[in-house]
C-alpha positions in Angstrom: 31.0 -85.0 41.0 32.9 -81.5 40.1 34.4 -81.6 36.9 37.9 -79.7 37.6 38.7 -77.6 34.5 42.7 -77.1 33.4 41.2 -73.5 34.1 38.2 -71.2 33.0 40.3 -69.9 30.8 41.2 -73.1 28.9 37.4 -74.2 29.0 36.5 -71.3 27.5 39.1 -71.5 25.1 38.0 -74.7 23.6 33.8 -73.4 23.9 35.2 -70.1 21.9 37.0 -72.0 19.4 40.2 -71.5 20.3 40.5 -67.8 22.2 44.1 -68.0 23.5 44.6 -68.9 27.2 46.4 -65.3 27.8 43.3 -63.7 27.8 42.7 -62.1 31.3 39.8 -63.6 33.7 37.6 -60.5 32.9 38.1 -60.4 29.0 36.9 -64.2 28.9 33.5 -63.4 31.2 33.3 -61.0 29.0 33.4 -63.3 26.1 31.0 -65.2 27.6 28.6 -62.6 27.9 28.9 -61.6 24.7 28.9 -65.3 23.0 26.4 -67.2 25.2 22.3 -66.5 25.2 21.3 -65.1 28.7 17.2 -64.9 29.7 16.3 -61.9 28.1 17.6 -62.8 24.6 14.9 -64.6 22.6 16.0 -68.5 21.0 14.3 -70.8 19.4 11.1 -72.3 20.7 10.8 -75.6 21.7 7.8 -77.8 23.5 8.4 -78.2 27.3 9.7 -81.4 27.5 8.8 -81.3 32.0 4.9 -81.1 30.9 2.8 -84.0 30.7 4.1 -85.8 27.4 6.5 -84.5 25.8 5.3 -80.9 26.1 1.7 -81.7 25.6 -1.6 -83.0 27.2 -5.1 -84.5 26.8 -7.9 -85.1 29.0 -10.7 -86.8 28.7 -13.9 -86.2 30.9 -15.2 -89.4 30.7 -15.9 -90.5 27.3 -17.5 -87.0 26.2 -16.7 -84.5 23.4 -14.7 -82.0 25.3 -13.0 -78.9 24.2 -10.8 -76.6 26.1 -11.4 -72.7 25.6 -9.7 -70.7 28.2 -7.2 -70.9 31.4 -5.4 -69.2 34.2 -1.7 -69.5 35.9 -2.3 -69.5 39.7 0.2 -68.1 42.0 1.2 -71.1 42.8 2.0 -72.6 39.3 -1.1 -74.4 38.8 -3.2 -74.5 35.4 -6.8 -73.7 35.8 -8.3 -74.7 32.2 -11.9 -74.3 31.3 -14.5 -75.2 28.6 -17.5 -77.5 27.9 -17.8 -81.6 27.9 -20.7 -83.1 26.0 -23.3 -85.1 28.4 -26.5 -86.5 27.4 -26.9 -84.2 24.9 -26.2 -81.1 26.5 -22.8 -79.5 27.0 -21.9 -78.9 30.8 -18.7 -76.5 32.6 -15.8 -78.2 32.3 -13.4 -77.0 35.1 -9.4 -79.1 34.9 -6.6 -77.8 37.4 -3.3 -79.1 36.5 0.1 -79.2 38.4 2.9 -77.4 36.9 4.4 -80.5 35.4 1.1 -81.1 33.6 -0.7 -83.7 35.7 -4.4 -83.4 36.9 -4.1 -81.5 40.4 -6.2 -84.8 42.5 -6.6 -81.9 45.4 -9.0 -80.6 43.2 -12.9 -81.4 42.6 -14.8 -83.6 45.1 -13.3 -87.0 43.6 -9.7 -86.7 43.2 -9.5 -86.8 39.2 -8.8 -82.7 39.4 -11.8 -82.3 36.7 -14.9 -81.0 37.7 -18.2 -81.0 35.8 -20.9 -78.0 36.7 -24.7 -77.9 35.0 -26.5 -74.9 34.8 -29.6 -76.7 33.1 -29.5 -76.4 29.5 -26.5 -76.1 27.1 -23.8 -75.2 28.9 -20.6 -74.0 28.0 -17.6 -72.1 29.6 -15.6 -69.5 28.1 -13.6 -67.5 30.3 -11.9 -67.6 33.7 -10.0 -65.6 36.4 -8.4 -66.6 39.4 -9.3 -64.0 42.7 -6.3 -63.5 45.2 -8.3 -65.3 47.4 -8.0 -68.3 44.7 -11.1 -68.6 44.5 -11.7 -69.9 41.1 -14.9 -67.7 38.7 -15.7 -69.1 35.2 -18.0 -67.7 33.1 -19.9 -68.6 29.6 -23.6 -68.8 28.5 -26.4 -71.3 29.9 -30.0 -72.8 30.0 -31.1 -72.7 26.3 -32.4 -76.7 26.2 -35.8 -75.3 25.1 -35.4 -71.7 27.1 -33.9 -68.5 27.2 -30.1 -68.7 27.1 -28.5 -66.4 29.7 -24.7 -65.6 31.0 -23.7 -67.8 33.3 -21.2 -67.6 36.1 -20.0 -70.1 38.5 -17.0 -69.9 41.5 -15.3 -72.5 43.0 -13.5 -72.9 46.0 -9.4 -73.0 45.9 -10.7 -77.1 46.3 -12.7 -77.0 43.7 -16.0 -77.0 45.2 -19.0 -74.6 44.8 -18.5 -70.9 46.6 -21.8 -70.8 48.7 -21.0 -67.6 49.5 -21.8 -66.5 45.5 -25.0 -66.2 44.2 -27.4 -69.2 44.5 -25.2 -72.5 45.1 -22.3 -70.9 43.6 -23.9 -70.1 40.5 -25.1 -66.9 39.2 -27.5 -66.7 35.4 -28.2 -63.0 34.3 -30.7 -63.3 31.0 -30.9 -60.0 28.7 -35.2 -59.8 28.3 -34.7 -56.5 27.4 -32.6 -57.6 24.3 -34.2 -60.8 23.6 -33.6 -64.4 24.3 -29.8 -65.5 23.9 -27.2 -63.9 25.8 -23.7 -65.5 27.1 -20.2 -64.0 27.8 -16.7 -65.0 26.3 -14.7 -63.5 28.5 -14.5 -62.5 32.2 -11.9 -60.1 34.3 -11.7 -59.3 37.7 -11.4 -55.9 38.9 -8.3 -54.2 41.3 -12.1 -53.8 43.6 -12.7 -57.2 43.5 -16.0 -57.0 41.2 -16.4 -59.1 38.0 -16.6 -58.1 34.8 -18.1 -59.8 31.9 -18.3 -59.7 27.8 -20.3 -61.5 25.4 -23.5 -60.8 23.1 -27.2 -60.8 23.7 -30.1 -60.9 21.0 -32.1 -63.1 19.1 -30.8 -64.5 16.0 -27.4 -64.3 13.9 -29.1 -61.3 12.2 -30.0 -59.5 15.6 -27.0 -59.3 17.9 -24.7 -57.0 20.4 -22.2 -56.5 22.7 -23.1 -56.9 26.3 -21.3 -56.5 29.5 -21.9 -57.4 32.9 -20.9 -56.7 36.1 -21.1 -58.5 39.6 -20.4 -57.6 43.3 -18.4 -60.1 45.4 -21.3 -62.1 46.4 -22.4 -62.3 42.9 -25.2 -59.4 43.0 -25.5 -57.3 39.9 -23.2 -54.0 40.7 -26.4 -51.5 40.3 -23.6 -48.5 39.8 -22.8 -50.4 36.2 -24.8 -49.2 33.0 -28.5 -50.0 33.7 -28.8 -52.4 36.6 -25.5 -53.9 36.2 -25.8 -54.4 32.4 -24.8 -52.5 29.3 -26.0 -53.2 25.7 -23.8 -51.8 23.0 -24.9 -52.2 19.1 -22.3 -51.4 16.5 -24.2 -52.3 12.9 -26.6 -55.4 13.6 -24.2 -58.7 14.4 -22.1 -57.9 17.1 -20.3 -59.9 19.4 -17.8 -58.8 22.2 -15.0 -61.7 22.7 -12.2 -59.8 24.5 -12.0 -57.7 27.3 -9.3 -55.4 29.1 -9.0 -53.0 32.0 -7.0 -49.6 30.2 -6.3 -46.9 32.7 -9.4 -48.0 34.9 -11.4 -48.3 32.2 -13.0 -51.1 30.2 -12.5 -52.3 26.5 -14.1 -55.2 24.7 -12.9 -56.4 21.3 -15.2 -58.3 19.2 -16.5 -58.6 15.5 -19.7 -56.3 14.0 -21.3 -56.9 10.7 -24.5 -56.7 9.4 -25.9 -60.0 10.0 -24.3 -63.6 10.0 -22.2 -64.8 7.2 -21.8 -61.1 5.9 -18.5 -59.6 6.2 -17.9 -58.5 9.8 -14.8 -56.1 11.2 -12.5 -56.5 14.1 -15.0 -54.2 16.7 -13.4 -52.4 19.6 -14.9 -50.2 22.3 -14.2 -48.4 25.8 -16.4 -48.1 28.4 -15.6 -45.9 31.7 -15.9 -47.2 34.8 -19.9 -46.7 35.1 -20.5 -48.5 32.0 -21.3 -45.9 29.6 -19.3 -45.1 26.9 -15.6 -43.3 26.4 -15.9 -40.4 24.1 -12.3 -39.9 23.8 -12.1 -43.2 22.3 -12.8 -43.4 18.6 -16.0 -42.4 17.6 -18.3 -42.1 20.6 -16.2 -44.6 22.3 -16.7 -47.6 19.0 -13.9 -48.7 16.8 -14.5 -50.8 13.9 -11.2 -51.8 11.9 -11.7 -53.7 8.3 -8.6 -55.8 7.0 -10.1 -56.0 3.5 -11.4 -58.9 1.4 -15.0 -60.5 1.9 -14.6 -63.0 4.8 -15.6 -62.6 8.6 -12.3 -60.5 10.3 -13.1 -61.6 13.7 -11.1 -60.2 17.1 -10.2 -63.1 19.5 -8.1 -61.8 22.3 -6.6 -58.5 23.8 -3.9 -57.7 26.0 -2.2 -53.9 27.2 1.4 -52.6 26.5 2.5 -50.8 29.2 2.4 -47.9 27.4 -1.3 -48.0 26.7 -1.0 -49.2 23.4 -4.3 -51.8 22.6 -3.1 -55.3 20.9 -6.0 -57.3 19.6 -5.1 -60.5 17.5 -8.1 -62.6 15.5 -8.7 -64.1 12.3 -8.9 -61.5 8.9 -9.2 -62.8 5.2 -8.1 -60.1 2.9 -7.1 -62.4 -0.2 -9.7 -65.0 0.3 -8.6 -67.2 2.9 -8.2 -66.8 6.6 -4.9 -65.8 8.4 -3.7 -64.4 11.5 -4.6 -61.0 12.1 -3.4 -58.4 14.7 -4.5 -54.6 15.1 -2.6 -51.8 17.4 -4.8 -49.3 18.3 -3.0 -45.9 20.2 -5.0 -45.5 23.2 -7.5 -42.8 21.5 -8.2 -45.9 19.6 -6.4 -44.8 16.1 -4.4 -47.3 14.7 -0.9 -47.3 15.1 1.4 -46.6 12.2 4.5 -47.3 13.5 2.8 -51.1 13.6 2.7 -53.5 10.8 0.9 -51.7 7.9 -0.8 -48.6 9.0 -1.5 -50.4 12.3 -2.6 -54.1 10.8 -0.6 -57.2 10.0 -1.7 -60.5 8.7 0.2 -64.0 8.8 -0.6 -66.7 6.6 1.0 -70.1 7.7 0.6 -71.8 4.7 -3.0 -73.4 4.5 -6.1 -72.3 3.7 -7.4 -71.0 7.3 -5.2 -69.6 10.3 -7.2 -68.6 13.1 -5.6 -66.2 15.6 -6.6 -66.9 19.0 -4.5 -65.8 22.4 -2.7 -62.8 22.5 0.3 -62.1 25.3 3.4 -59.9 25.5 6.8 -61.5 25.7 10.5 -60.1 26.0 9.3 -57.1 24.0 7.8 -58.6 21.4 3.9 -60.3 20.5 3.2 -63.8 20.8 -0.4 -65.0 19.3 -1.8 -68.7 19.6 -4.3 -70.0 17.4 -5.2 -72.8 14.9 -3.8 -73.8 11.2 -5.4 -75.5 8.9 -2.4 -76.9 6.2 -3.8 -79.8 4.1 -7.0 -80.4 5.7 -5.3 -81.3 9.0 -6.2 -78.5 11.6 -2.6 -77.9 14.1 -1.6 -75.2 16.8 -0.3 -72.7 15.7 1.8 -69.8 17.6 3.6 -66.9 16.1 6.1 -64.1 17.5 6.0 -60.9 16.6 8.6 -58.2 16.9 7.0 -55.0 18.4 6.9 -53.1 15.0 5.0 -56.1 13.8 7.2 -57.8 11.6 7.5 -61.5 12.8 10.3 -62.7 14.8 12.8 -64.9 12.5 14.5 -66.1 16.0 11.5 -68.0 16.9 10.6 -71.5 15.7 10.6 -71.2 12.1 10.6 -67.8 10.7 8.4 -66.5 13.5 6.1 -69.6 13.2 5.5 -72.7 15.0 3.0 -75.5 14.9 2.5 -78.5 17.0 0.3 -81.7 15.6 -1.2 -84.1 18.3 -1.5 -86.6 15.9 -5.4 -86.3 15.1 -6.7 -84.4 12.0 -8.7 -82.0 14.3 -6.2 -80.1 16.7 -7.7 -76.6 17.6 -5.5 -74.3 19.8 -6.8 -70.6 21.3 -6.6 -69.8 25.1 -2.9 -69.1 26.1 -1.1 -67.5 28.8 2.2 -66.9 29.5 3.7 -68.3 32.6 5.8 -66.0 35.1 9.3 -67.9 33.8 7.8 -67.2 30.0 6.9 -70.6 29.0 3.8 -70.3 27.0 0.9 -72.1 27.4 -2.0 -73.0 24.5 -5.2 -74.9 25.7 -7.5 -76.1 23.3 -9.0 -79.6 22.0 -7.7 -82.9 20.0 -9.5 -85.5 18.8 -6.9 -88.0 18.4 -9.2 -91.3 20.0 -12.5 -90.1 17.9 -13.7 -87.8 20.3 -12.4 -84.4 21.0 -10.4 -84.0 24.6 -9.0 -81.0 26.3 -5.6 -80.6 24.4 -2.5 -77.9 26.3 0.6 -77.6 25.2 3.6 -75.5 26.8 6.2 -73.9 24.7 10.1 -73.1 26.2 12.3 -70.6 25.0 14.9 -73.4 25.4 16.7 -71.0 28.2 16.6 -71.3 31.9 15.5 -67.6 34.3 18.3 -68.0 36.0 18.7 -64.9 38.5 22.2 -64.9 40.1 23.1 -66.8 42.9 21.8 -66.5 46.1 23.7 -66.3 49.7 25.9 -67.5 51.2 27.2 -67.2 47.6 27.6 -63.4 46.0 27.9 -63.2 42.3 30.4 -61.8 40.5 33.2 -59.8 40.8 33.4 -60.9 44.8 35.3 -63.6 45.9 33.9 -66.0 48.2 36.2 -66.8 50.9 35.6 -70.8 52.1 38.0 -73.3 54.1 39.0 -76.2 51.5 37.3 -79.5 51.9 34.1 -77.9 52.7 30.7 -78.8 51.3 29.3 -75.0 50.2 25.4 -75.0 49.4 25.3 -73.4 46.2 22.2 -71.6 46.0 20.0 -70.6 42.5 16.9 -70.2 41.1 15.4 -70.9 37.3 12.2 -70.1 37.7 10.5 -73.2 38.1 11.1 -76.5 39.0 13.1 -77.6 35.4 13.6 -81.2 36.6 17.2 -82.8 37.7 19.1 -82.6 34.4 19.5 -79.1 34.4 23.7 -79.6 34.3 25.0 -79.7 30.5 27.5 -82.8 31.0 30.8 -82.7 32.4 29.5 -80.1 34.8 29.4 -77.8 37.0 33.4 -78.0 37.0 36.0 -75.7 38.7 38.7 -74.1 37.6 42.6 -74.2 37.6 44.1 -71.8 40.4 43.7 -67.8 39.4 45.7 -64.7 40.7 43.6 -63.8 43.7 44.1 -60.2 43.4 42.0 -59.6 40.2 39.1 -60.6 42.3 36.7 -58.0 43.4 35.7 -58.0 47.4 35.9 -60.3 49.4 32.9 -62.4 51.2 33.5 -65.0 53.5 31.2 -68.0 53.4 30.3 -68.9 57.3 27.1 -71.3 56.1 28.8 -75.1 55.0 26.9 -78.5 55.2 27.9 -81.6 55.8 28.2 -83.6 53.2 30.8 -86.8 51.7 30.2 -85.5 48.0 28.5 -83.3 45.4 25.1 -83.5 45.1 21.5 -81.0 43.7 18.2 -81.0 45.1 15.5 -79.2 44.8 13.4 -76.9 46.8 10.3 -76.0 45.7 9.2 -73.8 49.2 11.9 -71.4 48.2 11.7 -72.3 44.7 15.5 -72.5 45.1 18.1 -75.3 43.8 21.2 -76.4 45.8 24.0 -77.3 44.3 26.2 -78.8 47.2 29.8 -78.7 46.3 32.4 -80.7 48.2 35.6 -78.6 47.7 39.0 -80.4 47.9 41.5 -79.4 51.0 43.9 -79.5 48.0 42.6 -76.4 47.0 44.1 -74.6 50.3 45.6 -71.2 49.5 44.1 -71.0 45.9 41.5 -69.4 43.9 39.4 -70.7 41.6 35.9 -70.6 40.2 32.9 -72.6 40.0 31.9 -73.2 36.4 28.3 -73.9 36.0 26.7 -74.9 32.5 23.1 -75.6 31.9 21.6 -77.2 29.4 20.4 -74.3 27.5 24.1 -73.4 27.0 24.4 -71.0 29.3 27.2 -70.7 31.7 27.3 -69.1 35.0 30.4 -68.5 37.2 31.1 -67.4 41.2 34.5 -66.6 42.4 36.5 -68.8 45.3 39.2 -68.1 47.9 40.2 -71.1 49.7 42.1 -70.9 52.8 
């Protein structure tokens, strides 16, 4: 049903607290444009209440200790999450791909659960992943150290789920680091505009005897020969040196990471670029190395990186400057100074209120910083996620002074990997252990507002006036982004105006495409990724004009202009 509204005017007169009913048609849009939120203004965060439970899910890999450390938004919506689930002693890959509403994709892995399970031989664990155009699916972490060397390991999987034959042996590729010792792994992997892959982690032999490593593959899986020495590159900063993050800047490579002396002594947020043959960017830093301390005695520790558009570096971590940990981001100008126009001379820490916050995910958002991570506030661990403004400060818009946290309901919740989808709802993966074993834990954050983009033909947005015969059903076309469910209307609506002088209208369209139809109804196309809002007009409307009033339910109101003849 159409609500039918005395007129705009009067609706908006009682929304706007009483704004008299003279007003003109244009002053009240105007009103409304300056009174109601629209999808670039930042609110309030809320948890997703059209994923999995209430905003958040778990999954269990059969009764194992499992733990969720990275993911990727396909093109298509779909959640690719990765990480490691304890079996027989050893850890395994642990590959999930979700829908968009949060349930386990059954197209995906060779029994229909959508979880998929990948040993290398060893301990086992996965740590990063990208998604190729092709949708093929690469993972990458460390392997093989039951009793061996541990080496990087990389594995790709077919848009199904299966093993890519068609990359390395089986679908699985292990590159050990002899030449640095026995341990190596990655954290991170990217893919490359050339389609090569590009991975970070450490290699050495102990805590005390540690550094940076990258790797590079071909398509196939081959070590790219043109990359550092045989497709490798070893970089040491002081002694224990890890490389967590990883970028692409203007063609050219940056890891972040943490260097110290040696394990358990005070390490520094670690930052280096490579060009694109491996070796090192002198223009960057000093000889192409960054090391930035945030004070204090504890372990400042880089997590995650991401690129402004204007070249600018964010890396968010973990820093303890006054004895316990907290957020901590860094903005490095892209000769690797630190920004001053950010935070304090470049740095900024956020304490939540416990005694450890643990920055993990870092994405860009609406012009401002958004960082996941972990907080511990009375010995019970929670996500955690925080907005920052792009001068640092936090955003007081968002959740709670800048700061939100979501609890599971177990004692251990751990949140790092994030990404932000293409409508700007947020997702956090990590792990819960709310049943006595730890599970693959995501959550998804809205904004609380709809991306709604205008209306789409037959319909043309304001100021035109869409000419239509009365007692026609009109296919009112519009888009938010995603699917958002079917109670998207705020109640009472969409209504329609009282009858309006015709001639304050801008140009005219006239409507040719009607459906049949005995009433008003929405549906849902998610091909188009389009709703349709078929309205039945009256015939009584003949030789008026009026407007379709459209409120959502994040308060936001959207209007089209009607002729009826």
């Amino acid at each position: 049903m159409t609500r039918t509204l005395p007129s705009l005017v009067s609706a908006a007169a009682a929304l706007l607290h009483g704004i008299r009913r003279t007003f003109l048609f244009a002053a009240v849009v105007s009103l409304f444009l300056l009174v109601f939120p629209t999808p670039s203004q930042s609110l309030d965060i809320t948890l997703d209440t059209t994923f999995g439970n209430g905003g958040k899910v778990t999954t269990d890999f059969a009764g194992r200790s499992d733990a969720a450390s990275a993911l990727a938004i396909q093109a298509d919506g779909k959640i690719v999450v990765v990480g490691d689930s304890c079996a027989d002693q050893f850890n395994c890959f642990a590959v999930a791909r979700y829908n968009s509403n949060g349930t386990l994709d059954t197209s995906f892995g060779p029994d229909g659960t959508g979880r998929i399970i990948t040993a290398f031989g060893g301990e086992d664990r996965a740590r990063g992943v990208t998604v190729q155009p092709d949708g093929k699916i690469v993972v990458g972490g460390g392997c093989c150290s039951g009793g061996g060397p541990a080496g990087v390991a990389v594995a790709r999987y077919n848009p199904d789920g299966s093993l890519d034959g068609g990359f390395g042996s089986g679908g699985k590729v292990t590159t050990f680091f002899p030449e640095r010792g026995i341990q190596a792994f990655v954290n991170v992997i990217l893919l490359q505009p050339d389609g090569k892959i590009v991975a970070a982690g450490a290699a050495g032999n102990s805590g005390f005897d540690r550094d940076h490593i990258l790797v590079r593959y071909n398509y196939d899986g081959s070590l790219d020969m043109d990359f550092g020495t045989g497709g490798k590159v070893i970089t040491s900063f002081e002694g224990f040196d890890e490389a967590v993050a990883l970028a692409l800047h203007d063609g050219k490579l940056v890891t972040a990471g943490f260097s110290g002396a040696f394990s358990g002594s005070h390490t520094r947020f670690a930052v280096a670029r490579f060009n694109s043959n491996g070796s090192l960017d002198a223009t960057f830093g000093t000889g192409g190395k960054v090391t930035t301390d945030f004070g204090g005695s504890g372990e400042d520790s880089a997590s995650a990186m991401i690129i402004q558009a204007d070249g600018k570096i964010v890396v968010s971590g973990r820093a303890a400057p006054t004895g316990t940990y907290d957020f901590a981001l860094a903005r490095y100008n892209s000769d690797g100074s630190l920004d001053a126009t950010f935070g304090a001379v470049g740095k900024v820490t956020t304490d939540f209120g416990g005694s450890s916050d643990f920055g993990g995910g870092v994405g860009l958002r609406d012009g401002g910083i958004v960082v996941a991570g972990t907080t511990n506030v009375s010995g019970t661990y929670d996500f955690a996620l925080a907005r920052y403004n792009s001068d640092g400060s936090l955003d007081t818009t968002f959740g709670v002074a800048g700061k939100v946290t979501t609890d599971f309901g177990a004692s251990v919740d751990f949140g790092g990997g994030m990404a932000l989808q293409p409508d700007g709802k947020i997702v956090v993966v990590g792990s819960s252990n709310v049943d006595g074993t730890s599970d693959f834990a995501l959550v998804r954050y809205s904004n609380g507002l709809f991306n709604f983009s205008g209306f789409f033909p037959p319909i043309d947005n304001l100021p035109t006036l869409n000419v239509v015969n009365a007692g026609s059903a009109v296919p009112v076309k519009f888009s938010l982004g995603a699917n958002q469910g079917s109670n998207i209307f705020a109640s009472g609506y969409p209504g329609v105006s009282g009858p309006i002088a015709c001639d304050s209208m801008g140009q005219e369209n006239v409507v040719t495409e009607t459906v049949t139809a005995g009433g008003s109804s929405l549906t849902y196309d998610p091909t188009a990724d389009k709703y349709v809002y078929t309205w039945k007009t009256s015939q009584t409307w003949a030789g008026t004009c009026r407007q379709l009033v459209i409120r959502l339910t994040d308060g936001s109101f959207h209007v089209a202009s009607f002729k009826f003849r």
